[in-house]
gemmi code that builds the backbone of each chain (N, CA, C; Angstrom):
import gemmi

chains = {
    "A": [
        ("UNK", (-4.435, 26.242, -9.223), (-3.241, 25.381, -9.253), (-3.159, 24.580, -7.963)),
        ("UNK", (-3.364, 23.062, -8.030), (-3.262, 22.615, -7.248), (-2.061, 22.371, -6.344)),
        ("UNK", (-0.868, 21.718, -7.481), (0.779, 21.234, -7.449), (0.526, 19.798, -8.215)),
        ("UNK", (-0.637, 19.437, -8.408), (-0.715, 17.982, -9.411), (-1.287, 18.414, -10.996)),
        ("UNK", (-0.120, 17.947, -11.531), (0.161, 17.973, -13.025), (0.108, 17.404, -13.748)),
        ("UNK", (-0.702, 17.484, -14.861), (-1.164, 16.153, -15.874), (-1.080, 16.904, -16.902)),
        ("UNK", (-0.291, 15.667, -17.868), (-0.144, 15.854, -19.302), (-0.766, 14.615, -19.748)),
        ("UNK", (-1.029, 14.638, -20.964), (-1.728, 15.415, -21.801), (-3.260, 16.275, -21.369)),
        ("UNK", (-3.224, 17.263, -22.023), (-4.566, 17.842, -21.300), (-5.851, 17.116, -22.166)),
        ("UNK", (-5.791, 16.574, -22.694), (-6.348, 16.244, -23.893), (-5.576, 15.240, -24.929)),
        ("UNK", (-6.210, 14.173, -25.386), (-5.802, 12.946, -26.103), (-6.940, 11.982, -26.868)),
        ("UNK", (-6.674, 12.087, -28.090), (-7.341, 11.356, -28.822), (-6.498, 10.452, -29.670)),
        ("UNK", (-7.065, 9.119, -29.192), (-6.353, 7.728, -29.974), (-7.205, 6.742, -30.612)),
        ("UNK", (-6.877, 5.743, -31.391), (-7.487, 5.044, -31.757), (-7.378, 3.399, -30.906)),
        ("UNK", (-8.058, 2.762, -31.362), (-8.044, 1.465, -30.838), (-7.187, 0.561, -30.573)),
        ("UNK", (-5.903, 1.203, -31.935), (-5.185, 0.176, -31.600), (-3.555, 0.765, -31.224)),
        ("UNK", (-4.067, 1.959, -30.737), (-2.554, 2.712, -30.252), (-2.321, 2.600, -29.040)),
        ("UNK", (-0.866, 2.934, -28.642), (-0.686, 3.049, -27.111), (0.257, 4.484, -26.729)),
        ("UNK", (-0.795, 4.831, -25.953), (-0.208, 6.207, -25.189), (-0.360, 6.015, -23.647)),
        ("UNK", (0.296, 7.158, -23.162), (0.373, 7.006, -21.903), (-0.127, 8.462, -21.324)),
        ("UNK", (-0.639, 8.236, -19.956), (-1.073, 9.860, -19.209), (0.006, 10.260, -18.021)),
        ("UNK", (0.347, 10.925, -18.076), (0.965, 11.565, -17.060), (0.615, 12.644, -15.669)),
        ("UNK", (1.486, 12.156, -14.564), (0.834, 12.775, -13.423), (2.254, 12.986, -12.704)),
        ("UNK", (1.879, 14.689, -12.007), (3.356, 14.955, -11.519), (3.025, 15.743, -10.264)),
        ("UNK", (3.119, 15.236, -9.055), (2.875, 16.481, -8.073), (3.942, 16.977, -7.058)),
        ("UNK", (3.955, 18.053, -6.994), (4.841, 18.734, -6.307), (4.199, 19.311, -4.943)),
        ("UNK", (4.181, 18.173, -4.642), (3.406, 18.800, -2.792), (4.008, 17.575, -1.615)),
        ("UNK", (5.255, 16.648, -1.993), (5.615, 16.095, -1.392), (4.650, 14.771, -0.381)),
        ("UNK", (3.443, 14.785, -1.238), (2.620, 13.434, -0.788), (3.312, 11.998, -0.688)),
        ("UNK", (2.881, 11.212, -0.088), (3.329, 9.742, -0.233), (1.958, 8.872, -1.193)),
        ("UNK", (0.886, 9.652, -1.336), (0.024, 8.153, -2.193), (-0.323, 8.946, -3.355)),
        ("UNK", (-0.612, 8.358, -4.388), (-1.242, 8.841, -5.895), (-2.520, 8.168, -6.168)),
        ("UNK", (-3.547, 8.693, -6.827), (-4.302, 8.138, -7.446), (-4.802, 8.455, -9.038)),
        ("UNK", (-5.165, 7.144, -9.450), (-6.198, 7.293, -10.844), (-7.627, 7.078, -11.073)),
        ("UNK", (-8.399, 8.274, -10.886), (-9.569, 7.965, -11.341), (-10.023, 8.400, -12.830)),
        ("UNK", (-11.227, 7.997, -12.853), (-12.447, 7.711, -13.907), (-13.647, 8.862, -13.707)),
        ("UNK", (-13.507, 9.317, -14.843), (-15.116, 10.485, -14.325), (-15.503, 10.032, -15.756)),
        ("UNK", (-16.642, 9.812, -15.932), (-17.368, 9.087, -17.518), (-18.967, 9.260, -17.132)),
        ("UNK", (-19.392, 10.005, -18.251), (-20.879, 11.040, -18.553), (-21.740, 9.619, -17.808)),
        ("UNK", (-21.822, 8.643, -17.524), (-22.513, 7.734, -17.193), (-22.243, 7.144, -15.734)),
        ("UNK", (-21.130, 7.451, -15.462), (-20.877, 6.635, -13.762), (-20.253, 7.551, -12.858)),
        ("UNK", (-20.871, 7.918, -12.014), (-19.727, 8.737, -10.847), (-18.567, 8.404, -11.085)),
        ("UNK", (-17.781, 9.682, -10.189), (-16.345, 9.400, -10.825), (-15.910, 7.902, -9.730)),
        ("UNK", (-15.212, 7.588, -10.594), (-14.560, 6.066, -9.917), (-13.320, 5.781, -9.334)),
        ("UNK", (-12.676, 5.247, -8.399), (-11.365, 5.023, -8.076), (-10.855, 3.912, -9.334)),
        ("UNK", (-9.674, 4.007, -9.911), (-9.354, 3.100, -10.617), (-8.107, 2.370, -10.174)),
        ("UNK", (-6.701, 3.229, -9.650), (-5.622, 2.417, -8.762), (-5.374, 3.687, -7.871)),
        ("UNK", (-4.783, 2.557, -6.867), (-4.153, 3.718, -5.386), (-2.530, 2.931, -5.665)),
        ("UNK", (-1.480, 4.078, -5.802), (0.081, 4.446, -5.043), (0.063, 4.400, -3.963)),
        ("UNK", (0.765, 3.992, -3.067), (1.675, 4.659, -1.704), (2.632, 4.514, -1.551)),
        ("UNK", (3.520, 5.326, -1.777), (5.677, 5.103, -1.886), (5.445, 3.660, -2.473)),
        ("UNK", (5.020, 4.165, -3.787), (5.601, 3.583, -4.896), (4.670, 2.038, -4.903)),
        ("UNK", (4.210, 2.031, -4.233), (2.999, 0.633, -3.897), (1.886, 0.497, -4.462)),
        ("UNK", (1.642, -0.184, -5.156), (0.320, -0.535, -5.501), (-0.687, -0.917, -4.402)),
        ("UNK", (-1.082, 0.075, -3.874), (-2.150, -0.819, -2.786), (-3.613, -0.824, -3.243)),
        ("UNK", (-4.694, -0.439, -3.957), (-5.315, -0.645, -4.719), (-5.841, -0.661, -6.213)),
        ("UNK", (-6.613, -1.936, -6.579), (-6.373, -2.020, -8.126), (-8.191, -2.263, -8.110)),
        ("UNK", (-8.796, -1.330, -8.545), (-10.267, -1.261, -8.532), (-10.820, -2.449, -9.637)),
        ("UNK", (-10.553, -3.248, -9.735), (-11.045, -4.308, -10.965), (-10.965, -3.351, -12.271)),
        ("UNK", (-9.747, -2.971, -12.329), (-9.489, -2.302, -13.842), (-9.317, -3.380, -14.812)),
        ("UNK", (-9.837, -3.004, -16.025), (-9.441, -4.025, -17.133), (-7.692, -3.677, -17.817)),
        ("UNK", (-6.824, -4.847, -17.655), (-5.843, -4.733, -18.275), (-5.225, -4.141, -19.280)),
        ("UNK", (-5.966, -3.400, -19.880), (-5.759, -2.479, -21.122), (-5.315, -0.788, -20.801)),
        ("UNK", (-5.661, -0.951, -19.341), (-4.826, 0.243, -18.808), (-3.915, -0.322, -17.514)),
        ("UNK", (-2.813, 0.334, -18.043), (-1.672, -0.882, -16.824), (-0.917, 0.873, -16.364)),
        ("UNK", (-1.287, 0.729, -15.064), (-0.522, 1.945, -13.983), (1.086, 1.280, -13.602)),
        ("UNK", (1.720, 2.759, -13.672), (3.154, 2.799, -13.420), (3.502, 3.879, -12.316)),
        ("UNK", (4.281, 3.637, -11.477), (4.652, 4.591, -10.008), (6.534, 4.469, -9.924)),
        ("UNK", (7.059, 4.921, -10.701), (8.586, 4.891, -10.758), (9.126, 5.622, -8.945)),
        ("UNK", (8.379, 6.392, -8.918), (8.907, 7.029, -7.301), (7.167, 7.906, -6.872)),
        ("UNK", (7.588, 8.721, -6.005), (6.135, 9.069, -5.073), (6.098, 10.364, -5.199)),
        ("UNK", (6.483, 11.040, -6.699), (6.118, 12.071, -7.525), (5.312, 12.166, -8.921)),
        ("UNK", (5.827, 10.938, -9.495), (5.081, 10.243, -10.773), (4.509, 9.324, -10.756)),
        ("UNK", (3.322, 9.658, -11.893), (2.355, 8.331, -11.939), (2.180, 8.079, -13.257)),
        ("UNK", (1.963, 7.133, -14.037), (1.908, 7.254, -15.158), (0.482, 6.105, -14.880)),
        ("UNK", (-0.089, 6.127, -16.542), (-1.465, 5.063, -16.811), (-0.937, 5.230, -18.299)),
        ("UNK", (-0.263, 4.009, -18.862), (-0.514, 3.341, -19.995), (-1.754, 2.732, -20.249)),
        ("UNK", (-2.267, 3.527, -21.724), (-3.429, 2.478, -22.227), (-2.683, 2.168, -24.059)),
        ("UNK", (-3.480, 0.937, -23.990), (-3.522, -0.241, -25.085), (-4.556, -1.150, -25.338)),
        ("UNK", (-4.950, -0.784, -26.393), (-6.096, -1.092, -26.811), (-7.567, -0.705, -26.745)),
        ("UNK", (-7.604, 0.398, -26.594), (-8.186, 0.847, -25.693), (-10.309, 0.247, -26.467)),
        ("UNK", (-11.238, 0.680, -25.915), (-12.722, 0.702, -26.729), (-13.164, 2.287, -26.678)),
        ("UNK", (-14.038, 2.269, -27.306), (-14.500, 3.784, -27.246), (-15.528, 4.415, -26.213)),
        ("UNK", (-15.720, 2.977, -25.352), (-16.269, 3.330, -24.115), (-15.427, 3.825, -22.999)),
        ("UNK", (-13.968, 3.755, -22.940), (-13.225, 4.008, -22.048), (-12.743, 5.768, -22.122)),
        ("UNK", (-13.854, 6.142, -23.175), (-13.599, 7.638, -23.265), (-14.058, 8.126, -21.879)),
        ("UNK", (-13.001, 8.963, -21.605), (-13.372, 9.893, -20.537), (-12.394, 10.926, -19.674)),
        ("UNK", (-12.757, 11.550, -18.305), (-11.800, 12.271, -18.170), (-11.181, 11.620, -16.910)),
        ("UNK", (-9.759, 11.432, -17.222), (-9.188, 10.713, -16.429), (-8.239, 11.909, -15.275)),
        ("UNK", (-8.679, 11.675, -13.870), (-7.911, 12.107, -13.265), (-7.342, 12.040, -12.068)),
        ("UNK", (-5.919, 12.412, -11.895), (-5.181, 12.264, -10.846), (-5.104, 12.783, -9.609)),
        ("UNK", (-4.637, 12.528, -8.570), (-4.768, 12.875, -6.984), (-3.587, 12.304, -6.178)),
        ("UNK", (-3.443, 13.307, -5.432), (-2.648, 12.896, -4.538), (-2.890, 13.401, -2.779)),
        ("UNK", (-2.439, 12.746, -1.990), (-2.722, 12.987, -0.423), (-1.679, 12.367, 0.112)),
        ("UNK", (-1.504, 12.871, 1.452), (-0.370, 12.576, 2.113), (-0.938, 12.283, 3.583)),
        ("UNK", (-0.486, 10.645, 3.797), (-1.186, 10.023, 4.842), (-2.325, 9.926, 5.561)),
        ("UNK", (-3.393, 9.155, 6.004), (-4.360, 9.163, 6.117), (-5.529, 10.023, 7.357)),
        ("UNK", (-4.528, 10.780, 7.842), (-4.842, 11.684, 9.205), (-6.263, 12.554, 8.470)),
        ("UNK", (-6.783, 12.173, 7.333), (-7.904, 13.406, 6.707), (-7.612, 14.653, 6.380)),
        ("UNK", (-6.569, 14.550, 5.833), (-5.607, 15.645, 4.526), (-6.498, 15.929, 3.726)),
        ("UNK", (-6.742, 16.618, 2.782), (-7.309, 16.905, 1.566), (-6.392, 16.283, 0.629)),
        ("UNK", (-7.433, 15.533, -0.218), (-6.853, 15.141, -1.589), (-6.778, 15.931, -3.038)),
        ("UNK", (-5.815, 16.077, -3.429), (-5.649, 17.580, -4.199), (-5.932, 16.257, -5.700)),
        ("UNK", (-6.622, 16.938, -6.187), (-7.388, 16.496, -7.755), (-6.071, 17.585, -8.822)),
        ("UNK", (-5.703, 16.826, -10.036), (-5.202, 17.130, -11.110), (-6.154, 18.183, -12.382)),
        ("UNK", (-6.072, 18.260, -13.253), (-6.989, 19.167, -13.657), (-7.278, 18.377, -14.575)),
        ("UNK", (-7.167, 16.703, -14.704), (-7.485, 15.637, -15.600), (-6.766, 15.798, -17.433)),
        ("UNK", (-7.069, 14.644, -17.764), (-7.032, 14.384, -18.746), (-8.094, 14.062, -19.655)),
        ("UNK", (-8.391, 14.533, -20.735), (-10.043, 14.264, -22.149), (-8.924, 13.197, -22.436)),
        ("UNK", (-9.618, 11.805, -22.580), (-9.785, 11.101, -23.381), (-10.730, 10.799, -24.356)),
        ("UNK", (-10.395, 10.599, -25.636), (-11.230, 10.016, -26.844), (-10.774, 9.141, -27.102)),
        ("UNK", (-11.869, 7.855, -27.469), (-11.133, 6.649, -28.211), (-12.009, 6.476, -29.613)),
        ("UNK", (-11.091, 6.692, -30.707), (-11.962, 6.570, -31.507), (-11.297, 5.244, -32.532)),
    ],
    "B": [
        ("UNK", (-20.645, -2.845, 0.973), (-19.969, -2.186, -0.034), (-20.243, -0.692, 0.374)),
        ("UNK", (-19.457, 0.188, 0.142), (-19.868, 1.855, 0.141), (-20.694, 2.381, -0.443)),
        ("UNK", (-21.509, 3.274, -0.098), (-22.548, 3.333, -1.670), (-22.511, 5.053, -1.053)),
        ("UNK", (-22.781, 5.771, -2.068), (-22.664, 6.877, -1.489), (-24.077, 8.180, -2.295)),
        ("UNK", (-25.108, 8.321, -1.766), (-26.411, 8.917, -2.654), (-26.489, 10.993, -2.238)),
        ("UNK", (-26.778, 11.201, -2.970), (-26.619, 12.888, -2.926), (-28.355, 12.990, -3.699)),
        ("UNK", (-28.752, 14.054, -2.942), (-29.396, 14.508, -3.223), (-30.215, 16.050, -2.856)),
        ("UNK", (-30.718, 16.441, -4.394), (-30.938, 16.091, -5.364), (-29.809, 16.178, -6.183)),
        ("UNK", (-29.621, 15.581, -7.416), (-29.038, 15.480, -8.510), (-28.999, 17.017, -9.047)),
        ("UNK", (-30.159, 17.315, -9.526), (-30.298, 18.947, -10.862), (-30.806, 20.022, -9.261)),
        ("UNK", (-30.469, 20.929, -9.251), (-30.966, 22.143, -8.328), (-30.616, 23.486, -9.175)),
        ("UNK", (-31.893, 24.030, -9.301), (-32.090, 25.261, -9.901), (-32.371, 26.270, -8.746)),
        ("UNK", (-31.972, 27.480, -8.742), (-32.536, 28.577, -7.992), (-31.903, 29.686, -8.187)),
        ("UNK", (-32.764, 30.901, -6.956), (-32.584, 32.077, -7.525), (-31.285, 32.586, -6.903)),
        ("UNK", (-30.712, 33.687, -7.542), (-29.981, 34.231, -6.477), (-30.785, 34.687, -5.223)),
        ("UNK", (-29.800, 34.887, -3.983), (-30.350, 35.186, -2.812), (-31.537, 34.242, -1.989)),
        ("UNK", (-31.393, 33.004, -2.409), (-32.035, 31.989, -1.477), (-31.473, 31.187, -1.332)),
        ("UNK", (-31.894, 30.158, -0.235), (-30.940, 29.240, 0.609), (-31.196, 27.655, -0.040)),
        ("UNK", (-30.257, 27.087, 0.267), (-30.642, 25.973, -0.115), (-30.371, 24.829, 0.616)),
        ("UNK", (-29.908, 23.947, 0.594), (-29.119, 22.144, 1.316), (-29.058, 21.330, 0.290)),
        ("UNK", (-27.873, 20.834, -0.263), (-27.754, 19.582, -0.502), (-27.336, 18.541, 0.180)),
        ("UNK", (-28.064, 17.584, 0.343), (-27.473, 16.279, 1.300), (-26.771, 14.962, 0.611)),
        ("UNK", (-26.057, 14.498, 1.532), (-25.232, 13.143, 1.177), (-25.461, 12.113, 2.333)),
        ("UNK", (-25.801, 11.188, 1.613), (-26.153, 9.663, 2.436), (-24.550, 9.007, 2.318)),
        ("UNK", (-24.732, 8.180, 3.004), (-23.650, 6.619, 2.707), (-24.467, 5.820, 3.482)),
        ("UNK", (-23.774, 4.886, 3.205), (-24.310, 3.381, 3.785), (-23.834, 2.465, 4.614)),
        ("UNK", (-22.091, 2.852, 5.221), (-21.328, 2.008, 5.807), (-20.644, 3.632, 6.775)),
        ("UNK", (-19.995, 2.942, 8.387), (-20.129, 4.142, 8.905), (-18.474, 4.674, 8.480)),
        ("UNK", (-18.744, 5.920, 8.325), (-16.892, 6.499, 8.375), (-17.259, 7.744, 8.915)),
        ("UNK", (-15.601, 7.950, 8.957), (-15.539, 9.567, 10.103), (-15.009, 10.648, 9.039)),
        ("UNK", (-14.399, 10.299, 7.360), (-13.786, 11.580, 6.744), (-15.109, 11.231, 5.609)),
        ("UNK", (-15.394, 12.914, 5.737), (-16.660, 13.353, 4.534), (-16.131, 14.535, 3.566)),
        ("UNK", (-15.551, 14.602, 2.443), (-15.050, 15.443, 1.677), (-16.566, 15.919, 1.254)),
        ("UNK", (-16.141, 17.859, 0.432), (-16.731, 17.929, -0.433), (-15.906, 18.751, -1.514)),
        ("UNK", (-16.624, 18.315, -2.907), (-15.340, 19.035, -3.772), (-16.724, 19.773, -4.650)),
        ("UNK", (-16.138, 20.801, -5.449), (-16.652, 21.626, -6.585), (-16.097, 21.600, -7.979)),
        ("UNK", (-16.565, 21.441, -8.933), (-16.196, 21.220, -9.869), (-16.883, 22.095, -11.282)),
        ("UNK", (-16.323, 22.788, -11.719), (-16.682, 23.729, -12.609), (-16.662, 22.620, -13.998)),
        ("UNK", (-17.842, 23.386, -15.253), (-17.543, 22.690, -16.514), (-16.028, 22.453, -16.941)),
        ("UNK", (-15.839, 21.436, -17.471), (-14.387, 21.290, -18.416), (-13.145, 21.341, -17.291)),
        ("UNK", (-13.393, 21.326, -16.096), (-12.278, 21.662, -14.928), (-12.058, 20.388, -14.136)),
        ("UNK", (-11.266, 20.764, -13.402), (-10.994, 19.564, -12.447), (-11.573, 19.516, -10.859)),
        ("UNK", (-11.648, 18.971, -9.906), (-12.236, 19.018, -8.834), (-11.745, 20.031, -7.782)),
        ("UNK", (-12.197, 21.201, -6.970), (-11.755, 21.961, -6.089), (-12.554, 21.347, -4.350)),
        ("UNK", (-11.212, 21.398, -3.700), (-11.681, 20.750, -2.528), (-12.014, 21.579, -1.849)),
        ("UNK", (-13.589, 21.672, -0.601), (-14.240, 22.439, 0.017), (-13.892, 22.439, 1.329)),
        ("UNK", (-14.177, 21.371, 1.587), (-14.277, 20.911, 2.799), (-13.809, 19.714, 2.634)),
        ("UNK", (-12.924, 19.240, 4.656), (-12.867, 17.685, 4.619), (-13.495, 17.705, 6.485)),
        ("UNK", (-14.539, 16.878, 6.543), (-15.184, 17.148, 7.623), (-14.552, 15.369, 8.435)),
        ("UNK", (-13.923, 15.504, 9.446), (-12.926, 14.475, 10.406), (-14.094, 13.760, 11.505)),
        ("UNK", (-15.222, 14.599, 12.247), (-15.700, 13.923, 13.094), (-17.027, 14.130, 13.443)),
        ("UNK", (-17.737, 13.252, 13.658), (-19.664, 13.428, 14.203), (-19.498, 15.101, 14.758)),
        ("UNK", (-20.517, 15.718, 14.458), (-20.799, 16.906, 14.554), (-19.936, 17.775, 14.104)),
        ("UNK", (-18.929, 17.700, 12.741), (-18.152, 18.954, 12.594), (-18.902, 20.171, 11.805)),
        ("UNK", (-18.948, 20.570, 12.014), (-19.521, 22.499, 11.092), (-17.992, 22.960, 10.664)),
        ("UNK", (-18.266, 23.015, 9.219), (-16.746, 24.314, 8.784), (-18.251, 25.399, 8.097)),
        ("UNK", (-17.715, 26.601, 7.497), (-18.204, 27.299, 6.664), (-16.825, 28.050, 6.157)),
        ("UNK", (-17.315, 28.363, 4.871), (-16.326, 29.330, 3.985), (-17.106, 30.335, 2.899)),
        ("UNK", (-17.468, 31.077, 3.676), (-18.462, 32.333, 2.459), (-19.650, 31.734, 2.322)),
        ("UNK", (-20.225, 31.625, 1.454), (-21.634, 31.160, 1.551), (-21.983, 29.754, 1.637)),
        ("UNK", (-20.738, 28.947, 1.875), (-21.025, 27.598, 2.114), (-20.554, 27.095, 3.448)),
        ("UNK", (-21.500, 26.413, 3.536), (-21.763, 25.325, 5.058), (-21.335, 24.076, 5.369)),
        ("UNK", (-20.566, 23.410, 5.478), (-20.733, 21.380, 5.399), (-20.886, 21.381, 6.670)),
        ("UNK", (-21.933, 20.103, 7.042), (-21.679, 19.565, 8.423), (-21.896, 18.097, 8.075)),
        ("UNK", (-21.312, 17.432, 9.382), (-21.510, 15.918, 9.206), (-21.995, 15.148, 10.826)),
        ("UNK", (-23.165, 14.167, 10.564), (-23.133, 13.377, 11.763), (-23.275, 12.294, 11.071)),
        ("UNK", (-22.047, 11.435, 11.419), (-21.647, 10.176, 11.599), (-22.747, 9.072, 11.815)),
        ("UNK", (-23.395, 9.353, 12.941), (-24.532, 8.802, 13.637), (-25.656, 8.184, 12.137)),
        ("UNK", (-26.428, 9.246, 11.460), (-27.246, 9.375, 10.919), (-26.480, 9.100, 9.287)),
        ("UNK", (-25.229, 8.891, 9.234), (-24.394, 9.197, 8.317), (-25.134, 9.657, 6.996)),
        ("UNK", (-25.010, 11.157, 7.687), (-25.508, 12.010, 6.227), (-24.242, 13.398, 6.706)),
        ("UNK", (-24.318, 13.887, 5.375), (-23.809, 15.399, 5.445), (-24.653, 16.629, 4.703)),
        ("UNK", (-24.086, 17.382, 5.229), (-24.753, 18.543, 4.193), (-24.170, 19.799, 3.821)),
        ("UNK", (-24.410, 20.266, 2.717), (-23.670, 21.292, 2.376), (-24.719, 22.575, 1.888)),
        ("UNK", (-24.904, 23.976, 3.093), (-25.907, 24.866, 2.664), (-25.422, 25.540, 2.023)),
        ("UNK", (-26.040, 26.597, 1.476), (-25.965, 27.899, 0.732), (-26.638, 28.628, 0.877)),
        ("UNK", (-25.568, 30.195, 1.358), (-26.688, 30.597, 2.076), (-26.523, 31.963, 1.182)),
        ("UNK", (-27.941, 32.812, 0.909), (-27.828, 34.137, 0.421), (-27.209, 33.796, -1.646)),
        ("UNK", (-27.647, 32.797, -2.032), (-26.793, 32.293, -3.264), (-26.374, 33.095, -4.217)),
        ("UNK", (-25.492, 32.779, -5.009), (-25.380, 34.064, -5.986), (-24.324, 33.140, -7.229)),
        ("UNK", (-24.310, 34.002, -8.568), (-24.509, 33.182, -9.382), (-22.658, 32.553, -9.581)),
        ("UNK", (-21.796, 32.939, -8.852), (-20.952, 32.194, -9.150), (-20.667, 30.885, -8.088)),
        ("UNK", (-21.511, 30.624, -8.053), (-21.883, 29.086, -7.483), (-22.130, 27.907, -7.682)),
        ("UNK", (-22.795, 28.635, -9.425), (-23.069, 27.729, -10.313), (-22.054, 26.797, -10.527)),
        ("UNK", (-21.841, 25.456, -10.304), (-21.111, 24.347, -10.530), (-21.566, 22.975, -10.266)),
        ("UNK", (-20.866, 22.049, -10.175), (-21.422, 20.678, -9.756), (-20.782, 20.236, -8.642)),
        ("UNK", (-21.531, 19.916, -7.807), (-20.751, 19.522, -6.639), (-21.030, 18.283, -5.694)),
        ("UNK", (-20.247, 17.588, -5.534), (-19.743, 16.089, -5.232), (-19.242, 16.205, -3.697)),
        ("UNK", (-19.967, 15.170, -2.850), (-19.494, 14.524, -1.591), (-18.646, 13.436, -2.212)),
        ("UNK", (-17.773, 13.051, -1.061), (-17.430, 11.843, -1.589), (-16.659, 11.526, -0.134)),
        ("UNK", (-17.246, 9.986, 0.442), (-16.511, 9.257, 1.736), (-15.560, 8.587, 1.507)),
        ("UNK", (-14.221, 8.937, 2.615), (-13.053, 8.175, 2.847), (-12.829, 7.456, 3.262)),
        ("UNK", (-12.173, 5.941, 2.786), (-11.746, 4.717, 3.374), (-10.072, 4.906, 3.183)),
        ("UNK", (-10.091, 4.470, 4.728), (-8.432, 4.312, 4.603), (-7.710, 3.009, 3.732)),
        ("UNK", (-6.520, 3.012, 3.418), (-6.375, 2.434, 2.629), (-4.342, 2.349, 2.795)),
        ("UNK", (-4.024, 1.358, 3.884), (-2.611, 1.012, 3.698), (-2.334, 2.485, 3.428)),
        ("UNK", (-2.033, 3.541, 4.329), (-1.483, 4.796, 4.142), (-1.686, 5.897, 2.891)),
        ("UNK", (-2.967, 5.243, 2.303), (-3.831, 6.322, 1.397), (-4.844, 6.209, 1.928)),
        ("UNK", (-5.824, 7.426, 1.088), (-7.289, 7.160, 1.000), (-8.233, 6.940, -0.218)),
        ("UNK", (-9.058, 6.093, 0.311), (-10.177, 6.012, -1.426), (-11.093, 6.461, -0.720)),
        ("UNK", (-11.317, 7.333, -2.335), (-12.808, 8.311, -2.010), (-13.819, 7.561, -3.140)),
        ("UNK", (-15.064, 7.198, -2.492), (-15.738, 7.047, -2.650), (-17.027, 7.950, -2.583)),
        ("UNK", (-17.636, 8.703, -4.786), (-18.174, 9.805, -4.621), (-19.635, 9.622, -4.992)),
        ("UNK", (-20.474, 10.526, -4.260), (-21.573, 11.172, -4.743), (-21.898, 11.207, -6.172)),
        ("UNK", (-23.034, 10.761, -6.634), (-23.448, 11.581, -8.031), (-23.059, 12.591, -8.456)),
        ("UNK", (-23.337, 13.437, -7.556), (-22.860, 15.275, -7.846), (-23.975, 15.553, -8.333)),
        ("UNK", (-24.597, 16.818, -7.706), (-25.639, 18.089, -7.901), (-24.899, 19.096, -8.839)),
        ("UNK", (-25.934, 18.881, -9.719), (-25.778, 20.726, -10.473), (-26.427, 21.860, -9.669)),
        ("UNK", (-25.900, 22.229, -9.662), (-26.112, 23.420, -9.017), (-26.660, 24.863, -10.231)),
        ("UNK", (-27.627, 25.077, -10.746), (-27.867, 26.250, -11.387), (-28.299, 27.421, -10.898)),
        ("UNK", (-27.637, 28.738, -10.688), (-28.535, 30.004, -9.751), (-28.302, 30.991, -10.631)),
        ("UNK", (-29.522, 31.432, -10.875), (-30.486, 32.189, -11.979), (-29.894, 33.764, -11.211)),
        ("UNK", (-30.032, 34.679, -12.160), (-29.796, 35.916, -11.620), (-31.974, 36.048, -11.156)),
    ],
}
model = gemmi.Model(1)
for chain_id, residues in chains.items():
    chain = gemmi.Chain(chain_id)
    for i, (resn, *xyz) in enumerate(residues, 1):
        res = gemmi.Residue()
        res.name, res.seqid = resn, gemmi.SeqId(i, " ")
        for name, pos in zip(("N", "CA", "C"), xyz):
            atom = gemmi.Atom()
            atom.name, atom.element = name, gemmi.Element(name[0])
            atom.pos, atom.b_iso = gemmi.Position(*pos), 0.0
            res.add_atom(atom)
        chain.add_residue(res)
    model.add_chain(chain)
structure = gemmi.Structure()
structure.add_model(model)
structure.setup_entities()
């Protein structure tokens, strides 16, 4: 148990649905992240939080649009998704850049079928 | 750009022998994570190594880092089979009061009784 919490543990959608992933940590961090782990590419940064900031947007394709309501939640809406964007999506959080450990979520299975 | 190379990729061995996996980058930084990652799981953080010449160890594992040469490494020493996992370097760029990690391929790690 890290303190970062992701729902759904698991999600399978189709192409033309929209769901959303959820991320919740309880360790009082200021930044969030969303990555990408997919059987073909190291895992990837996809967006960086910091109190509530978008400070990086990794050339994501628009079909997944990140949400940061406060600097406990993170959400990643997808829409539209392809069936290449299957994978396991997961969250992180760290608290300021002094070389903290970044505590990893226990991800999310995506399927797009 | 960051590029970040581990090697080797697949590592097989026995219990009770030693091993090294190493991590390259390509651009210089001072934070060198390493995480572990079991099948179907999420990432467990090992180590976060802060400066040219740090040594941590924790039970049968080793990280060190020089900056200089920018490589790291992570030994194993005396191996044994719950070790078996995949395991990922990955270098930190600061980032407007986060960090992006930028990861390793990741080594399998297999140790045979």
């Amino acid at each position: 148990e890290t303190g970062v919490t992701q729902t759904p543990r698991h999600l399978v959608m189709g192409m033309t649905n929209k769901k959303s992933l959820k991320c919740e940590q309880h360790l009082g961090h200021n930044a969030m992240y969303w990555y990408k782990q997919s059987a073909k590419k190291p895992l990837e940064l996809m967006f960086v939080y910091n109190f509530k900031e978008q400070t990086e947007n990794n050339s994501v394709p628009s079909r997944f649009s990140p949400e940061c309501p406060n600097s406990s939640h993170l959400f990643l809406h997808l829409h539209t998704l392809q069936p290449e964007d299957s994978a396991l999506y997961l969250c992180a959080s760290s608290q300021d850049i002094s070389g903290n450990t970044i505590y990893f979520g226990e991800g999310s299975w995506l399927t797009v079928v | 750009e960051l590029k970040v190379e581990q090697n080797p990729l697949f590592l097989s061995m026995q219990e009770g022998k030693n091993y090294t996996i190493y991590c390259n980058y390509s651009t210089t930084s001072d934070r060198l994570y390493w995480y572990r990652q079991d099948p179907g799981k999420s990432l467990e953080s090992l180590f976060v190594l802060l400066s040219n010449g740090a040594v941590k160890q924790e039970g049968r594992l080793m990280a060190s880092l020089d900056t200089k040469a920018r490589l790291s490494t992570l030994h194993i020493t005396a191996a044994v089979h719950d070790l078996s996992a995949t395991y990922f370097c990955a270098v930190g760029a600061p980032i407007q009061g986060a960090q992006k990690l930028v990861f390793g391929q990741g080594t399998r790690l297999t140790i045979n009784p």
